[in-house]
C-alpha positions in Angstrom: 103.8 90.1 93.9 100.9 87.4 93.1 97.2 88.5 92.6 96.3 86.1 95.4 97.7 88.7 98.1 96.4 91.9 97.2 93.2 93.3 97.4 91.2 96.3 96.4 92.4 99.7 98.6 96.0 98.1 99.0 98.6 100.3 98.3 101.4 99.5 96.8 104.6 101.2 94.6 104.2 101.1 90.7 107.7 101.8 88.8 107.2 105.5 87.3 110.5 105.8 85.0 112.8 104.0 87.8 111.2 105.8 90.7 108.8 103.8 92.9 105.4 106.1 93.1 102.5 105.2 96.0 99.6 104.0 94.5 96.2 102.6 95.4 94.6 99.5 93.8 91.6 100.3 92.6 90.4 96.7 90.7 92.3 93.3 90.0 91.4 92.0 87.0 92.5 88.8 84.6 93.4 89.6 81.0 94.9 85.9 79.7 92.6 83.2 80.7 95.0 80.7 79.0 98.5 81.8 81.2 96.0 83.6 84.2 97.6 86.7 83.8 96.7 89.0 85.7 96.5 92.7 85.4 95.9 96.0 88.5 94.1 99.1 87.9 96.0 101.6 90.4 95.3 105.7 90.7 98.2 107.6 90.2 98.8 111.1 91.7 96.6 112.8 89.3 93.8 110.4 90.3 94.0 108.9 86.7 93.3 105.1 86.1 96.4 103.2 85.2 96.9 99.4 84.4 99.4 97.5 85.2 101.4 94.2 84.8 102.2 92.5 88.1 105.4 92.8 87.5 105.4 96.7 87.4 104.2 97.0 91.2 106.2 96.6 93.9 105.0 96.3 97.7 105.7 98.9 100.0 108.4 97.9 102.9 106.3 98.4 106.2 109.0 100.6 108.5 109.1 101.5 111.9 108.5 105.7 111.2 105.1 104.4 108.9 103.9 102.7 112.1 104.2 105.6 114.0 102.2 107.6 111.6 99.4 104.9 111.7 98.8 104.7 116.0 101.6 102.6 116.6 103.8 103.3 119.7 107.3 102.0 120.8 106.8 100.6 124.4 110.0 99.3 124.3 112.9 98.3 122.3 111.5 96.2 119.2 107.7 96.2 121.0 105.1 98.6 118.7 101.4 98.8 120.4 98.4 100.4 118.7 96.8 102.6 120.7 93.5 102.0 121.5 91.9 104.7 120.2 91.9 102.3 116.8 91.1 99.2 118.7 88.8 99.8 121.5 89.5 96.9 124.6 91.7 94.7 122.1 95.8 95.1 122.1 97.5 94.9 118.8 101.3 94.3 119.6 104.2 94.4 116.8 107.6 93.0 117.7 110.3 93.8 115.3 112.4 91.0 113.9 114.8 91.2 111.5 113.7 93.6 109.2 109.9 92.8 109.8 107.5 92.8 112.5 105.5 89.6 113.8 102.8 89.4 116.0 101.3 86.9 117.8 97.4 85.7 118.3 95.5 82.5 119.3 98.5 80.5 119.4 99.8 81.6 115.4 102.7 83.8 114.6 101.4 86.4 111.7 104.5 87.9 110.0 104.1 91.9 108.1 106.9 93.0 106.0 104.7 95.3 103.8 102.5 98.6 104.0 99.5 96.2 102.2 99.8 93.1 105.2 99.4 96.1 107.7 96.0 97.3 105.7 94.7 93.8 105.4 95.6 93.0 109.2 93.3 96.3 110.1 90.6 95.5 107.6 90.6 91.8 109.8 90.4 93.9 113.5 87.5 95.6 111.8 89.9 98.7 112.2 88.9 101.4 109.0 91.8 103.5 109.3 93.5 105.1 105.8 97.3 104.3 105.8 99.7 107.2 106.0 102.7 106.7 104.0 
């Protein structure tokens, strides 16, 4: 994963002895100014700060049973819709394509493969909605 992608709120997997754990950023920070290393301060499930290396977070795959849990409804095969109780008069549709979902506004084709994409595409609709993993 690369800095440049995440944001604060974004939640992602850290490696807890081989088993990916969900966890929520809570800060990005820099800690070599010379290489740009980068560094995340994630909760863990005792609601304890812990830092991290890039390379010890993972992104969460974005699936069709977390989309469901988040408004999402299959109108048809490979077609997800969020219901507008999120979005008011605005339609948010999600076509599935090999192993990822796409969707397209204003002429541009946005592709989501992860649980963070989804948060940062609701945070853009002005949609505050927690995630449910």
């Amino acid at each position: 994963m690369k800095a440049k992608d995440l944001m604060i709120g974004d939640l992602v997997y850290r490696i807890d002895f081989y088993t990916p754990v969900p966890s929520k950023i809570i800060g990005i920070e820099v800690v070599n100014y010379d290489k740009i290393e980068y560094v995340v301060d994630v909760l863990n499930k005792n609601g304890y700060n812990v830092q991290l290396y890039l390379n010890e977070i993972k992104p969460i795959p974005l699936t069709t049973e977390i989309l469901g849990k988040n408004g999402f409804s299959e109108v048809s095969k490979h077609k997800w819709v969020l219901s507008d109780e999120y979005t008011g008069d605005d339609v948010i549709v999600l076509y599935e394509v090999a192993n990822a979902f796409a969707m397209t506004t204003e002429g541009m084709t946005i592709g989501l493969q992860n649980v963070h994409e989804l948060q940062h595409l609701f945070r853009l609709c002005g949609i505050d909605k927690e995630i449910e993993l």
